[in-house]
VEXKOL-303278 format. One line per 8 residues: number of its first residue (from 1); for each residue z negated, y negated, x negated of N, C-alpha, C. Coordinates in steps of 0.02 Angstrom, whole numbers, padded with zeros to 5 digits. Layout:
N
NUM	Z Y X Z Y X Z Y X ~ ...
END
This chain:
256
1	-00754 00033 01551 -00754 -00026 01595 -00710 -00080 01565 ~ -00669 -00120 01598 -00619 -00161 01583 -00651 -00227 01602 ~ -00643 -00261 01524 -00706 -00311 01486 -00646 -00368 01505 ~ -00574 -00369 01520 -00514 -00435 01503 -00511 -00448 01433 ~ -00557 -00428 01385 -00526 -00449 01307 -00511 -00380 01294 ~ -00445 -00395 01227 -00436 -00335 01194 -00441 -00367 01115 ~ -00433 -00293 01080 -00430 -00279 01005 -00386 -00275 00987 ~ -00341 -00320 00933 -00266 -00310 00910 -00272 -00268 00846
9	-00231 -00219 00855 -00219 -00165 00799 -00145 -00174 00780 ~ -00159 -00175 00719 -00087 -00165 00676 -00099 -00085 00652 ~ -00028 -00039 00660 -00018 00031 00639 00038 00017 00584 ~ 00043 00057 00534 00081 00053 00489 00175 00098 00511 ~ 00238 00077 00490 00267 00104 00509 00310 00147 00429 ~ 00332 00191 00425 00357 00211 00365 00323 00264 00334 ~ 00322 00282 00280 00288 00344 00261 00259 00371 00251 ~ 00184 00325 00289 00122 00338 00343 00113 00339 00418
17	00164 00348 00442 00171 00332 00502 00167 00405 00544 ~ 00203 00457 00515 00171 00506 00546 00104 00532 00560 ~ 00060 00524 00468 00007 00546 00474 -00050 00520 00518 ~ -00025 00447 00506 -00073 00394 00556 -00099 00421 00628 ~ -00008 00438 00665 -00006 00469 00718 -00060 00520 00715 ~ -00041 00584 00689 -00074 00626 00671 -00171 00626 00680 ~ -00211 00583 00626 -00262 00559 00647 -00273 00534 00712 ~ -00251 00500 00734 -00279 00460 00797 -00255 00506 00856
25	-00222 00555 00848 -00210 00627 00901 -00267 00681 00884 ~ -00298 00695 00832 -00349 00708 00798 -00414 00680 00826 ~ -00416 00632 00822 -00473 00593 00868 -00473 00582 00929 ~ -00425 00605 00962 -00422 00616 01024 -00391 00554 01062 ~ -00356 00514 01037 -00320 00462 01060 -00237 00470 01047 ~ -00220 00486 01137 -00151 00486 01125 -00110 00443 01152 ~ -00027 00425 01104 -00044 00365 01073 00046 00375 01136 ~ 00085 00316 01169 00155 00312 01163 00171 00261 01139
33	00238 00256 01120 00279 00221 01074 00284 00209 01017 ~ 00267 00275 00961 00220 00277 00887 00244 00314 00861 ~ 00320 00362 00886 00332 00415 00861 00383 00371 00812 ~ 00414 00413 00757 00432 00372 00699 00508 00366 00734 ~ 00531 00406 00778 00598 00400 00842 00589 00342 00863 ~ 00542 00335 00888 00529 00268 00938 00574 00201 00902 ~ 00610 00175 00930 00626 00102 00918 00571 00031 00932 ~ 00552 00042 00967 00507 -00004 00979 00453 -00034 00931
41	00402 -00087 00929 00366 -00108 00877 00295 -00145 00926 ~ 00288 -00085 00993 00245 -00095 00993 00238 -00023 01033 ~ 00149 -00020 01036 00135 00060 01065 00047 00059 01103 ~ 00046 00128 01143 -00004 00093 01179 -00069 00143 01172 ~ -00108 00160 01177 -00168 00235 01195 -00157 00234 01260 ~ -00158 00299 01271 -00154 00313 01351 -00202 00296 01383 ~ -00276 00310 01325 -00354 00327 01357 -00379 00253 01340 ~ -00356 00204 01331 -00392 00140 01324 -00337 00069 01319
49	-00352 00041 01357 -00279 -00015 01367 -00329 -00088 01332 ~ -00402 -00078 01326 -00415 -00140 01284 -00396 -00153 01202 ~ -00339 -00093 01178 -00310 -00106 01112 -00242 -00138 01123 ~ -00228 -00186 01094 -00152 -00193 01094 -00118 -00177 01024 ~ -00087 -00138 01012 -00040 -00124 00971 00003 -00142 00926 ~ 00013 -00167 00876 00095 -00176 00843 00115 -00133 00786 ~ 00161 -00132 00783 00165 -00080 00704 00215 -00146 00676 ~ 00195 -00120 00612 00219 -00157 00556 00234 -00133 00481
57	00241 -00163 00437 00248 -00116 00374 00200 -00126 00351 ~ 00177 -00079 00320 00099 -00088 00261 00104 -00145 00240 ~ 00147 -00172 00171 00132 -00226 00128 00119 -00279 00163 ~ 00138 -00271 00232 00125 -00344 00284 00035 -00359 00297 ~ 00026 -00284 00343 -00031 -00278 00363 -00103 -00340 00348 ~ -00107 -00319 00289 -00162 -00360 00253 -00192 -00431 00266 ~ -00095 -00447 00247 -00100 -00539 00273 -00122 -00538 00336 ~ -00091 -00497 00373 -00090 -00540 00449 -00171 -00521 00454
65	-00182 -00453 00455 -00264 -00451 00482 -00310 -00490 00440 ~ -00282 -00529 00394 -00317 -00579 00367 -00335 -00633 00384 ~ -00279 -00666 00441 -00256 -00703 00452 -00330 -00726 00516 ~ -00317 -00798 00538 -00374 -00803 00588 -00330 -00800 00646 ~ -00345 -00764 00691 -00348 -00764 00767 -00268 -00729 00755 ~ -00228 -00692 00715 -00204 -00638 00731 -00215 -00573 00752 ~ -00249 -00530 00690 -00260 -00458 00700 -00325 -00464 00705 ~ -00362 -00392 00723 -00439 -00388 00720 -00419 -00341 00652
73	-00380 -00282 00657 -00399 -00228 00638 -00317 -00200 00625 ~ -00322 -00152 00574 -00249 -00132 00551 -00265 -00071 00493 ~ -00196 -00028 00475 -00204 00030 00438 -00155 00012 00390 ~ -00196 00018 00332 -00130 -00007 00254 -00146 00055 00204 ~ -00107 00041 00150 -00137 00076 00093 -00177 00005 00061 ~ -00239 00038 00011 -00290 00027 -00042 -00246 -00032 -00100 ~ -00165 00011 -00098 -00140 -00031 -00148 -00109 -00101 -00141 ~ -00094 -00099 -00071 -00064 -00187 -00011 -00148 -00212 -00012
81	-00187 -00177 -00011 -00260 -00229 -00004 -00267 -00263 -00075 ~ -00262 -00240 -00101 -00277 -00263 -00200 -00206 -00293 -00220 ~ -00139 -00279 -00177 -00085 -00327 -00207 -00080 -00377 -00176 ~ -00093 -00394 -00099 -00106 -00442 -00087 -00158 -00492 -00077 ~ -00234 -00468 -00102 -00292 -00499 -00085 -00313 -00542 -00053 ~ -00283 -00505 00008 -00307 -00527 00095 -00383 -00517 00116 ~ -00387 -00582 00139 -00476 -00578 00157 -00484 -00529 00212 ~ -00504 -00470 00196 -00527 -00415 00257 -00580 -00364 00224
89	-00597 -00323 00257 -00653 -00285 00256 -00627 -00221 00255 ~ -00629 -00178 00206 -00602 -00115 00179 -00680 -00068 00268 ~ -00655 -00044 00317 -00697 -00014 00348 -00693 00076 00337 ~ -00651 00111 00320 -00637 00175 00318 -00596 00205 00281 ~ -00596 00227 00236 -00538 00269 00190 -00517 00325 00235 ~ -00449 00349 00254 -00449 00395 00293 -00415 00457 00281 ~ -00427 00475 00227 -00417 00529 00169 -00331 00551 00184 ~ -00274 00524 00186 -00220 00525 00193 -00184 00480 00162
97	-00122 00488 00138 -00058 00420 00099 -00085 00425 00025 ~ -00085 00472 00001 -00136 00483 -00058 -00061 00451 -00098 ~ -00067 00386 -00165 -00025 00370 -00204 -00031 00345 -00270 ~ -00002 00366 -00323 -00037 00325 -00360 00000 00283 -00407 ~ -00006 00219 -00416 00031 00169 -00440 00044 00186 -00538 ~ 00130 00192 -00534 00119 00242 -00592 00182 00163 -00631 ~ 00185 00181 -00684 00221 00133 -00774 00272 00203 -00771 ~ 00335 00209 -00762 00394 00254 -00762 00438 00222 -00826
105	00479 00264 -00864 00536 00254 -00901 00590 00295 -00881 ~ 00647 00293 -00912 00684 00357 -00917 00654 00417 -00980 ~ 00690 00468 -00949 00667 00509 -00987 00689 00538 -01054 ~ 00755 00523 -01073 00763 00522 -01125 00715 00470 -01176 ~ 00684 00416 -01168 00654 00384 -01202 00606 00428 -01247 ~ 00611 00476 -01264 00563 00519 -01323 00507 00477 -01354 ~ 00525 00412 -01373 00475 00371 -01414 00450 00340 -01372 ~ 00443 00326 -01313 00408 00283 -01278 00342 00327 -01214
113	00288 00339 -01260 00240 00366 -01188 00189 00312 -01193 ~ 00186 00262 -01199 00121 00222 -01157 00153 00157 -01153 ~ 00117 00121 -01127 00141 00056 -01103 00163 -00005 -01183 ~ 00101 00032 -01227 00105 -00004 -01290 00166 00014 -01321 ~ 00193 00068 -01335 00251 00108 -01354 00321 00026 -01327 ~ 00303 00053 -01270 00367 00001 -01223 00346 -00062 -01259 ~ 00311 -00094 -01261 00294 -00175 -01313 00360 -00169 -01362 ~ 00298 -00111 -01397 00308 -00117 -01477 00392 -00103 -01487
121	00433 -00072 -01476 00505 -00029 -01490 00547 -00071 -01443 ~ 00535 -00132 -01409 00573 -00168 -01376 00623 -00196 -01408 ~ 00673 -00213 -01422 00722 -00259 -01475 00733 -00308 -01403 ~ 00708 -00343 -01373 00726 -00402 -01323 00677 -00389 -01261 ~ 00683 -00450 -01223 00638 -00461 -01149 00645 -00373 -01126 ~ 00572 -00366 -01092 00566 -00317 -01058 00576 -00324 -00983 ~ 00605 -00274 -00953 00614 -00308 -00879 00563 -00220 -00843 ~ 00530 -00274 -00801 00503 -00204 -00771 00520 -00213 -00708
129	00533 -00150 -00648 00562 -00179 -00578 00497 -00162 -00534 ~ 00482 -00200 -00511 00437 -00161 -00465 00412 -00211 -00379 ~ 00382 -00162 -00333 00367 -00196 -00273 00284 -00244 -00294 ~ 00254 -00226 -00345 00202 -00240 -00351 00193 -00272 -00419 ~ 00194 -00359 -00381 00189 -00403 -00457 00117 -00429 -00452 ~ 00091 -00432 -00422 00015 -00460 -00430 -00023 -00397 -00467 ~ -00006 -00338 -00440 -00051 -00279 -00478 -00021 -00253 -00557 ~ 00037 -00285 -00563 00076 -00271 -00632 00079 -00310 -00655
137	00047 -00392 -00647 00023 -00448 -00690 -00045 -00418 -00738 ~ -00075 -00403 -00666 -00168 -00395 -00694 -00143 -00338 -00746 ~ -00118 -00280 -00733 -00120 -00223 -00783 -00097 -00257 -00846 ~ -00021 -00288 -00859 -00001 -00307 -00919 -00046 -00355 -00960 ~ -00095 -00398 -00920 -00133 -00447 -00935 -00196 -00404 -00972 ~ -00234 -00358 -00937 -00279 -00324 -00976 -00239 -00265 -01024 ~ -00184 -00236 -01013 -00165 -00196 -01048 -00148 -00241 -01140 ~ -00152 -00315 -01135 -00130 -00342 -01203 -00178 -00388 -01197
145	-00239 -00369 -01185 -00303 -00437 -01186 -00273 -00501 -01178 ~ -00240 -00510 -01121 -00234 -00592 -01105 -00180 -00620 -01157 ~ -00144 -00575 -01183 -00096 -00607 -01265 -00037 -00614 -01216 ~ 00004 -00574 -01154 00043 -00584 -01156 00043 -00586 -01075 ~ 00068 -00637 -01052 00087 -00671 -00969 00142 -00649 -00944 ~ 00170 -00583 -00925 00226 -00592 -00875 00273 -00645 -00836 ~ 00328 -00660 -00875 00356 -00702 -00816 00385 -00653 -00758 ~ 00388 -00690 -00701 00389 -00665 -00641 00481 -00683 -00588
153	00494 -00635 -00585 00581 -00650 -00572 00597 -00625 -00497 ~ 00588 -00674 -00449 00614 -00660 -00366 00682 -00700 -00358 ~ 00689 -00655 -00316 00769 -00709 -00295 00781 -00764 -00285 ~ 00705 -00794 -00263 00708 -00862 -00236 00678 -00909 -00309 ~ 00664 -00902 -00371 00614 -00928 -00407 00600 -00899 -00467 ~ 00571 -00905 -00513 00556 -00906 -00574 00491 -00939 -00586 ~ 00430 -00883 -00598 00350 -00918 -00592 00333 -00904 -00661 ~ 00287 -00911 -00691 00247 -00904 -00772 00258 -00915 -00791
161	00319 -00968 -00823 00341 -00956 -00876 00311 -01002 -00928 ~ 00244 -01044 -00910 00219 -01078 -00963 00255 -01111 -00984 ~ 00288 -01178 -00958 00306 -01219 -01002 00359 -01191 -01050 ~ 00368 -01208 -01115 00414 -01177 -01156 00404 -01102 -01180 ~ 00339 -01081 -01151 00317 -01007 -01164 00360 -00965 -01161 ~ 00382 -00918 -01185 00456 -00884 -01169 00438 -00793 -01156 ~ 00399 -00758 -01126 00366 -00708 -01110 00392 -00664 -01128 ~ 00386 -00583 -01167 00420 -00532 -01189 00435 -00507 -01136
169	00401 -00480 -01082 00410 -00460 -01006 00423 -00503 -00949 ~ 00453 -00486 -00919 00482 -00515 -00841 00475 -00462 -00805 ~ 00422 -00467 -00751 00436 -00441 -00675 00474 -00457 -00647 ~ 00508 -00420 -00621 00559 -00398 -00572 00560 -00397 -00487 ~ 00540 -00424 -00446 00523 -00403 -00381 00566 -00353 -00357 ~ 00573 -00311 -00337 00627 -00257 -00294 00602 -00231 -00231 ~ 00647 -00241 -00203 00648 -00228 -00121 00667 -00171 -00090 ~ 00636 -00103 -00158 00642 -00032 -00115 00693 -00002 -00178
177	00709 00060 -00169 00753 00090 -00204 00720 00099 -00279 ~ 00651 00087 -00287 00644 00055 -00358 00646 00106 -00427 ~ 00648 00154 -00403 00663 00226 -00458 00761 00222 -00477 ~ 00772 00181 -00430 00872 00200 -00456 00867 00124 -00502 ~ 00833 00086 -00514 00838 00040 -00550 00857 00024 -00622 ~ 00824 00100 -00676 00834 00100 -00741 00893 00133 -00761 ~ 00933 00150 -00810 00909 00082 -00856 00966 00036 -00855 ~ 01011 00009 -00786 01043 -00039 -00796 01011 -00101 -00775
185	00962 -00097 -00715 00938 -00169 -00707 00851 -00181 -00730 ~ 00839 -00108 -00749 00773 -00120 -00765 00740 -00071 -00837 ~ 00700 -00072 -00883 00690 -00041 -00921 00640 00012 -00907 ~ 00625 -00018 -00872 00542 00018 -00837 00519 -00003 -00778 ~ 00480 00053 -00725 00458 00029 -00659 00384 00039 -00660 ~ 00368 -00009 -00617 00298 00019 -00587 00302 00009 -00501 ~ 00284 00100 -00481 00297 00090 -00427 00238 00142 -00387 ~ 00249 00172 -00338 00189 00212 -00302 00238 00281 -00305
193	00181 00341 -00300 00218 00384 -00322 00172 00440 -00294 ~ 00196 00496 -00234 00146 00543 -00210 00163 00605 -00233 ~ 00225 00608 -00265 00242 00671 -00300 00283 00636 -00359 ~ 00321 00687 -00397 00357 00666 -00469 00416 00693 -00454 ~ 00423 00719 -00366 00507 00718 -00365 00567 00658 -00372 ~ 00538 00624 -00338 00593 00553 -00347 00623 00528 -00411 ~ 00548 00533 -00453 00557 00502 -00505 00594 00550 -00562 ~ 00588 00620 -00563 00619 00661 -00578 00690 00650 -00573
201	00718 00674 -00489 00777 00672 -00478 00798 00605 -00488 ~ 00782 00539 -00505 00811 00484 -00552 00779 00479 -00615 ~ 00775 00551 -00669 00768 00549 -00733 00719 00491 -00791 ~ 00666 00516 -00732 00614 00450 -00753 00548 00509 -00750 ~ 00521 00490 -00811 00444 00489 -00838 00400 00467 -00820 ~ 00340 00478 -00801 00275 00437 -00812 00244 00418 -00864 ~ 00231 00368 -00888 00193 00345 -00954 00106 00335 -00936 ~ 00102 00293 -00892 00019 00273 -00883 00020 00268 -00802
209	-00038 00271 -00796 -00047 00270 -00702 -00096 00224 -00707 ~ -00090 00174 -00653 -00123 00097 -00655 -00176 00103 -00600 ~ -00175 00141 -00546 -00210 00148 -00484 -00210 00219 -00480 ~ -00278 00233 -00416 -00258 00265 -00364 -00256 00238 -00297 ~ -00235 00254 -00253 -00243 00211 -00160 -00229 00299 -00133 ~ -00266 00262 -00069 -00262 00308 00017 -00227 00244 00072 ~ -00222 00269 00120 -00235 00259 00179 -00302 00220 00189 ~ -00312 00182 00221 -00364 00142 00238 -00380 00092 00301
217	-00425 00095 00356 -00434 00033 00415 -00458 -00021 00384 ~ -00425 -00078 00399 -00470 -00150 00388 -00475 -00175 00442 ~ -00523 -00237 00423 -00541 -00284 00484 -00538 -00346 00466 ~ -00547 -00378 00505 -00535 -00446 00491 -00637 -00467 00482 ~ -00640 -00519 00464 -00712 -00548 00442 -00740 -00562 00511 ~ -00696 -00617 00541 -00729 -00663 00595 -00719 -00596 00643 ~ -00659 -00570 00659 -00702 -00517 00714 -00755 -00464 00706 ~ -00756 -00452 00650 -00823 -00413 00649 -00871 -00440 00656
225	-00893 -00518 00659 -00945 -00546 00675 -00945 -00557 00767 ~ -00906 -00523 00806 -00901 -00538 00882 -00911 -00486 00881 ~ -00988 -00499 00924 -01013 -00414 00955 -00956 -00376 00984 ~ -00924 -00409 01036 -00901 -00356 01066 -00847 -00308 01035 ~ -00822 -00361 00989 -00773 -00338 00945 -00788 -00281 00888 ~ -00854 -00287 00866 -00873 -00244 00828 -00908 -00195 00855 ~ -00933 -00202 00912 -00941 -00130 00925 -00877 -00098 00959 ~ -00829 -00133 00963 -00748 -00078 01005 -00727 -00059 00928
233	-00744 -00088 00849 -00720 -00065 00804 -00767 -00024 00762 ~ -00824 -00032 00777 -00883 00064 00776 -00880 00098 00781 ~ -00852 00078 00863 -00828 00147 00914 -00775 00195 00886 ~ -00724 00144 00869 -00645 00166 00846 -00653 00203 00769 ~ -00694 00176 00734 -00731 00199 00662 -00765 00279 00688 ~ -00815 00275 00708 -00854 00325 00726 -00795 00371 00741 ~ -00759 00378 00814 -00717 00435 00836 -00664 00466 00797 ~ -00646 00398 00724 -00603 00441 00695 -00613 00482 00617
241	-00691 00466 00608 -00708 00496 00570 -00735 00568 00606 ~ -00737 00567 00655 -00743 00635 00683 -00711 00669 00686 ~ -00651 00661 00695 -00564 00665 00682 -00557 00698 00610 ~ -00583 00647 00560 -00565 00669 00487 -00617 00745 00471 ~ -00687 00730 00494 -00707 00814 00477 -00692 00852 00498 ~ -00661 00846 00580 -00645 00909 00595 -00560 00935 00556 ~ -00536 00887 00558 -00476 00922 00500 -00516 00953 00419 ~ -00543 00905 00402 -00587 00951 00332 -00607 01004 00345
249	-00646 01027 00401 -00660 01096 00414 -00604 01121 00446 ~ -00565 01117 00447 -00495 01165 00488 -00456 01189 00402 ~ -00475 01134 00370 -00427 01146 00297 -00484 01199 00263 ~ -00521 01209 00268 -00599 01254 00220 -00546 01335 00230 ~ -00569 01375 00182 -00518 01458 00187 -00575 01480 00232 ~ -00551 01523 00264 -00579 01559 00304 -00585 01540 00366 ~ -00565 01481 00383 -00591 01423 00456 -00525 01467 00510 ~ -00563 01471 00557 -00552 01520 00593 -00545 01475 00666
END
C-alpha cells in the first residue's frame, strides 16, 4: 500500500557494486539502473517505489547516512564506518566485500617484517600512503603507546604537527592507485586488500594487518526511531537475510 513517504537508500558504487546487486536479486528485489554499465546515479526496485535510491561511493556513505534528514539507510564497508565515525547503526553484516586493512612494503625490504622493523631501520621521516588516515593514526598511536603522533599530509593542509613537534611518520592521503606508490612517493602503504594480487604485481609485502571489514547496512539513528521507517527497514533487514541463507545453503557441497 502506497503510504506518500519513502526510505532513502544509498547503494555503494565500485567494487561492491556487483555483489550488492547480486544480494538484493537474491532477496528477491529487482533492481534498474544498478548495473555497474549503467551511467546513471540513481536506481529504482521494480517491486517497491517507497525506496528512493542513490549510489554513491562507500567512503561517502557513512557521512551522509549520518547526516540528519539525508539518508535513512545505506551499504558501506565496516572499514568507512570506523574511518569515518559517522553516527549510524551498524544493522546487518552481509557476508560479502570481505577486506582486510593491511601495513605493505616493498619486497625486497628483507629486514623489514613488522611495523616496528619500519620505525627502527628508518634513516629519515617515514611516509606512509594511504586512503585511511584516521584508522592509520589509531594503529601507529597504539602500535608505539601514544610515543609517536603521525603528522598528517593532504593537499590542502598539514595537521599534527604539534607545535615544534617534528613526527618520524607522515601520512600521506592518496586518492586511489595506492599500491603503485612505493618506493618513490611512499615507503610504505596501508591500504585494503581482498587478495595479494595487486600488491604482488606492484612488488609489495604484507607486514601486519590492522583490520578485518565486510560489507555492511546502516541506518541512520533518528530514522530508526520513526515507526514507519523502521519497520520498512525490518522488513528490508528481514528479506535480505533470507537472501543471505539461502545463498549459504546453495554454497554447502552437496546442495542440490
Amino acid at each position: 500500500m502506497q503510504t506518500g513517504r519513502n526510505l532513502n537508500l544509498l547503494l555503494p558504487k565500485g567494487t561492491i557494486q556487483s555483489e550488492t546487486l547480486e544480494t538484493f536479486q537474491r532477496a528477491g528485489f529487482e533492481m534498474n539502473g544498478y548495473k555497474s554499465t549503467d551511467r546513471s546515479y540513481r536506481a529504482t526496485f521494480q517491486n517497491d517505489s517507497e525506496f528512493q535510491i542513490k549510489i554513491s561511493r562507500p567512503q561517502e556513505i557513512p557521512v551522509y547516512v549520518g547526516m540528519d534528514d539525508f539518508y535513512d539507510l545505506g551499504i558501506t564497508g565496516q572499514d568507512w564506518l570506523e574511518e569515518t565515525d559517522a553516527d549510524v547503526e551498524e544493522i546487518l553484516p552481509l557476508d560479502y566485500g570481505y577486506v582486510s586493512i593491511v601495513l605493505a612494503v616493498r619486497e625486497e625490504r628483507e629486514d623489514i617484517n613488522t611495523f616496528m622493523d619500519l620505525v627502527n631501520l628508518a634513516d629519515r621521516n617515514i611516509r606512509i600512503s594511504t586512503e585511511y588516515l584516521n584508522i592509520a593514526e589509531k594503529y601507529i598511536l597504539e602500535k608505539t603507546e601514544n610515543r609517536i603522533a603521525p603528522a598528517i599530509l593532504t593537499p590542502w593542509k598539514r595537521l599534527n604537527t604539534l607545535g615544534t613537534y617534528q613526527s618520524p611518520i607522515t601520512l600521506m592521503l592518496s586518492f586511489g592507485a595506492t599500491e603503485g606508490k612505493p618506493p618513490e612517493e611512499a615507503d610504505a602503504i596501508i591500504d585494503n586488500c581482498s587478495s595479494a594480487r595487486t600488491l604482488k604485481a606492484n612488488h609489495l609485502k604484507i607486514i601486519e594487518v590492522l583490520r578485518e571489514s565486510e560489507s555492511t547496512l546502516i541506518a541512520n539513528p533518528k530514522s530508526l526511531k520513526d515507526p514507519w521507517k523502521r519497520e520498512k527497514i525490518d522488513e528490508l533487514k528481514q528479506t535480505l537475510e533470507k537472501g543471505l541463507r539461502r545463498r549459504r545453503s546453495q554454497a554447502l557441497p552437496g546442495h542440490i
